[in-house]
C-alpha positions in Angstrom: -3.0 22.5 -19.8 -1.6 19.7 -17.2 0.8 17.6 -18.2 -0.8 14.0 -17.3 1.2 10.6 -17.3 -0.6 8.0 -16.7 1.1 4.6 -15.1 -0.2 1.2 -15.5 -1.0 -0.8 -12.4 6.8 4.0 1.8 8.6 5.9 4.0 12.3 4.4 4.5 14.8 6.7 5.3 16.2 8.2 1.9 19.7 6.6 1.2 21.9 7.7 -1.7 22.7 5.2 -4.3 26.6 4.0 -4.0 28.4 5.3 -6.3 29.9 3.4 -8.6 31.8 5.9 -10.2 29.7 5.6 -13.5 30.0 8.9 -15.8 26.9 10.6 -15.3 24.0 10.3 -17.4 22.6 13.0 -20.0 19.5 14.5 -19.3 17.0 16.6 -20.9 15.2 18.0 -17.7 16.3 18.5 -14.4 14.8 16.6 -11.8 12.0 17.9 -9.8 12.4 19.3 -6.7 9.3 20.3 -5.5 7.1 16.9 -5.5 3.8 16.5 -3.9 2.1 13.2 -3.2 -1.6 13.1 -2.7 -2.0 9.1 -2.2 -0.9 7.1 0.5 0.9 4.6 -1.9 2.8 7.3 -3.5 3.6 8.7 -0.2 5.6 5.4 0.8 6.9 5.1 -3.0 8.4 8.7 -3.5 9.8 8.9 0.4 11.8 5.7 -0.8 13.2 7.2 -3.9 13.9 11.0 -3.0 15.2 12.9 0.4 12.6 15.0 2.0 14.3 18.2 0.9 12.2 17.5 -2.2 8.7 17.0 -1.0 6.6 19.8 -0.2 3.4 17.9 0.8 1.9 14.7 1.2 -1.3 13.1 1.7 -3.7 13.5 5.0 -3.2 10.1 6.1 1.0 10.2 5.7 1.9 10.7 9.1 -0.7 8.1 10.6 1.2 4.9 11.3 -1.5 2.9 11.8 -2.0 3.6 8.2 1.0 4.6 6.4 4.9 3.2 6.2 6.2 6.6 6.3 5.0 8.7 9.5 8.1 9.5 10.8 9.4 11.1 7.4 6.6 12.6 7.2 5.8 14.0 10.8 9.4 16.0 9.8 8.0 17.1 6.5 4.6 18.2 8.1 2.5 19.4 5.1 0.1 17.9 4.5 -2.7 18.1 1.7 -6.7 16.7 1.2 -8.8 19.0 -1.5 -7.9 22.6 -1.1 -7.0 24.2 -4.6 -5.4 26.7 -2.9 -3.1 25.1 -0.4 -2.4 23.0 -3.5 -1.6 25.9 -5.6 0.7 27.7 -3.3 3.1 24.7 -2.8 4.5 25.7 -6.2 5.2 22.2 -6.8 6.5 21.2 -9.8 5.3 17.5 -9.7 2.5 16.0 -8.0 1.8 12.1 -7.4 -1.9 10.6 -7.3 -3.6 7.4 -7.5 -6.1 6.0 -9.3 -8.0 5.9 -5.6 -7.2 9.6 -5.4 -10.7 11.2 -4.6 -12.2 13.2 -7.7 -12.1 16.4 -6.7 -8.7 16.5 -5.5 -7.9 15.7 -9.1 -9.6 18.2 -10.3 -8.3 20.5 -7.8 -4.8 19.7 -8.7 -5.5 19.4 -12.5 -6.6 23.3 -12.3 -3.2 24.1 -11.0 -2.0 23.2 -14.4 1.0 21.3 -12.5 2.5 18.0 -14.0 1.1 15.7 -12.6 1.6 11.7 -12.6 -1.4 9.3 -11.9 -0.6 6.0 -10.7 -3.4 3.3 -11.9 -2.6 -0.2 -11.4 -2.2 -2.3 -8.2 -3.1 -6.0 -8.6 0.3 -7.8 -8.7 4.0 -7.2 -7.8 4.5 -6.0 -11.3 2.4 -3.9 -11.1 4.1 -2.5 -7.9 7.6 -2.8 -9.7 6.1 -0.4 -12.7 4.6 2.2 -10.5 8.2 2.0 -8.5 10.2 2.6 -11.7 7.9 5.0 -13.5 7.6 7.1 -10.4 11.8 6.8 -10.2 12.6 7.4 -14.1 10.2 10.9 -13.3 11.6 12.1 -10.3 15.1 11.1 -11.7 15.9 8.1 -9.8 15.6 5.2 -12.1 18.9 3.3 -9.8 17.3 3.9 -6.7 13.8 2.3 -7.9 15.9 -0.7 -8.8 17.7 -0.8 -5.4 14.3 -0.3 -3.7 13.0 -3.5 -6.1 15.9 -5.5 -5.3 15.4 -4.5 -1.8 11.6 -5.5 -1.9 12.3 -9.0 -3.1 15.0 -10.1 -0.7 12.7 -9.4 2.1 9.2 -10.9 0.3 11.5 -14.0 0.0 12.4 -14.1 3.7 9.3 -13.7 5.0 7.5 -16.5 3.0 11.0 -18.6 4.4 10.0 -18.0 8.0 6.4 -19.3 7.7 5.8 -22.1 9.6 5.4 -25.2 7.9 2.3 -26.5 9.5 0.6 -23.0 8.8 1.7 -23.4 4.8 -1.8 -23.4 2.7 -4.0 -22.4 5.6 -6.8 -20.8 3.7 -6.9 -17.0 4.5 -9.4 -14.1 4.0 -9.3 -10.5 4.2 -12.3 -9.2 5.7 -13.6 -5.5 5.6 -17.2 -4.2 6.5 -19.8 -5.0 6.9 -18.8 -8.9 5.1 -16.8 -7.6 2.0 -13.7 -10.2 1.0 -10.9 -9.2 -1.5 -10.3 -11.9 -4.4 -8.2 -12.1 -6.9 -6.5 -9.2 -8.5 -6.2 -7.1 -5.2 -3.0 -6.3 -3.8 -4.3 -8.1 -0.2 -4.7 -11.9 -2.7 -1.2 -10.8 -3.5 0.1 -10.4 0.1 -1.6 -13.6 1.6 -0.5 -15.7 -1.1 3.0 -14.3 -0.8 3.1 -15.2 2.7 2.6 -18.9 1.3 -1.2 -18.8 2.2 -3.7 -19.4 0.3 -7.0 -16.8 -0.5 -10.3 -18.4 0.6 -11.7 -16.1 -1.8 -9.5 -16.6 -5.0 -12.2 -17.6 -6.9 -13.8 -14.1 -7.0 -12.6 -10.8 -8.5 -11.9 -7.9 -6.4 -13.5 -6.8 -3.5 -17.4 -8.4 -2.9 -19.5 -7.8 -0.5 -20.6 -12.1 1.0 -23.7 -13.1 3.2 -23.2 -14.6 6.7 -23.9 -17.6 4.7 -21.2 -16.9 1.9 -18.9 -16.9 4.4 -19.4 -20.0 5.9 -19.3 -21.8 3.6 -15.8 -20.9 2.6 -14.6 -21.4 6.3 -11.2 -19.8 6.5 -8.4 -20.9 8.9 -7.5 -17.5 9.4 -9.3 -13.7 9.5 -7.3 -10.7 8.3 -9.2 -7.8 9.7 -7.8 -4.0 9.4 -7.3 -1.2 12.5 -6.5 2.4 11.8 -9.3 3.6 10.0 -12.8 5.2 11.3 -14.6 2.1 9.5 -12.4 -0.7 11.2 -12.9 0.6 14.7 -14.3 -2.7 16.1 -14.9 -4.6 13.6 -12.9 -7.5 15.0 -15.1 -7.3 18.2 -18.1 -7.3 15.8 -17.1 -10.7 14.3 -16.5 -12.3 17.3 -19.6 -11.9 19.1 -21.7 -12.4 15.7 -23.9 -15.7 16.3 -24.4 -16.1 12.7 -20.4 -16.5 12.6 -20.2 -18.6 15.2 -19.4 -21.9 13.9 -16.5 -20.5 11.6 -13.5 -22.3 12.1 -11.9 -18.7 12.8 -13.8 -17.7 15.1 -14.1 -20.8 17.3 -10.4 -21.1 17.3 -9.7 -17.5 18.0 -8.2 -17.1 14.4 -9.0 -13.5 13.7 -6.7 -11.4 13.4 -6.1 -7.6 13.7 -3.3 -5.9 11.9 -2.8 -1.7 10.9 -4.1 -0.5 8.4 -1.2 -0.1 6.8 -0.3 -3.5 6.4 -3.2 -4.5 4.6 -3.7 -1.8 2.5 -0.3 -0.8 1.3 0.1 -0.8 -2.6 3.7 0.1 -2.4 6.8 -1.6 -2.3 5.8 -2.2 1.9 4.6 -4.8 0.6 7.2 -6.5 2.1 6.9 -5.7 5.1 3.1 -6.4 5.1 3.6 -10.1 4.7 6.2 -10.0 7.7 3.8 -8.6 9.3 1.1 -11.6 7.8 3.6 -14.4 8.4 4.3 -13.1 12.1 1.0 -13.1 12.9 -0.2 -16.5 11.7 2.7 -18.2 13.5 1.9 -17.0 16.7 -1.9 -18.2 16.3 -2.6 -21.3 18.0 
């Protein structure tokens, strides 16, 4: 039977905690050291927490930096996994990492392994990313590194919102996907803009909904967040632009739309961070 945990709801180089010369801690199970990660977001969480002599395999997309935090740890670790049983199975891998986003079949896949496996769930808040970050760390044996990469995470959040520019505090900001779909509240992209002292044109909604032309004028954001990286995006900023429908947006006409990676949108992980750099960068060099 697989041993499921399931967690309520990138890739810096590993450091060591210091140590403080504490006596070490008593503990039941020895750490694993063959971990897999089948999500993006776990990718960037477990290459934070563990060296890469420990992973065997992470997820298609890992190496991509356009999309993930954590190519260049993971162009040296260079497996990499989608939906094969087998591959999956010959790893011998002694933990494996998913998300609640994590395709069905490649559950399934790994669930017939019969491998512990951990599911991460939730990704709506910064709690949220501090739970999956400690979780994952307490299983993988690194509950002081998770708190390092915490403290870590906040310090720079708090920096970045510092270096907005005043006269761009407040702008009202939307994340746009194809064809017209906006993330509201309880997304991790509401959570990056209003991090980055901005505030979400579409707040009032819940999650990810798809708008009309008209829907979205009427809201009239200062500022478009649109995403590159994946096959979807591929001009999709170009699209908007030369819409007529979308031609009286304030956005548009001012030449506010904005292309960032992938990665810097869509992270879940503790990259958050470096997402809304990447958010307050951008909007200060708008005109």
């Amino acid at each position: 039977m697989t041993a499921v945990v399931w967690l309520g709801t990138a890739c810096q180089s590993f450091r060591a905690p210091a140590d403080n010369h504490r006596p070490a801690a008593h503990t039941t199970a020895p750490k694993p050291q063959r971990i897999a990660s089948l999500s993006v977001g776990t990718d960037e969480i477990l290459c934070a927490l563990v060296p890469p002599e420990r992973i065997v395999a992470l997820s298609k997309y890992a190496a991509d930096p356009e999309v993930s935090y954590v190519a260049d740890t993971a162009r040296r670790i260079g497996v990499f996994v989608e939906r094969e049983p087998e591959r999956i199975l010959s790893l011998r891998a002694d933990l494996v990492l998913l998300a609640r986003y994590t395709k069905a079949e490649l559950r399934q896949a790994v669930e017939q392994t019969g491998t512990p496996t951990v599911v991460v769930e939730d990704f709506r808040s910064l709690a949220d990313i501090e739970n999956n970050l400690r979780r994952i760390g307490q299983t993988v044996g690194e509950p002081e590194r998770a708190e390092a990469v915490i403290a870590d995470m906040r310090t720079k959040l708090a920096e970045a919102r510092a270096g907005l520019r005043p006269d761009r505090a407040g702008w009202r900001a939307l994340y746009l996907m194809p064809p017209l779909m906006v993330a509201g509240r309880d997304t991790m992209a509401d959570v990056k803009l209003t991090a980055a002292g901005l505030r979400n044109a579409a707040a009032d909604l819940t999650g990810h909904v798809a708008l009309s032309a008209e829907a979205l004028l009427a809201r009239d954001p200062d500022v478009i967040f649109v995403a590159t990286g994946l096959a979807a995006d591929r001009g999709f900023r170009e699209q908007l632009l030369a819409d007529k429908r979308l031609a009286s947006l304030s956005a548009i006409r001012k030449r506010r739309v904005v292309a960032l990676p992938s990665r810097s949108l869509r992270t879940v992980s503790h990259h958050i961070a470096d997402a809304v750099g990447d958010i307050v960068r951008a909007v200060n060099a708008l005109p």
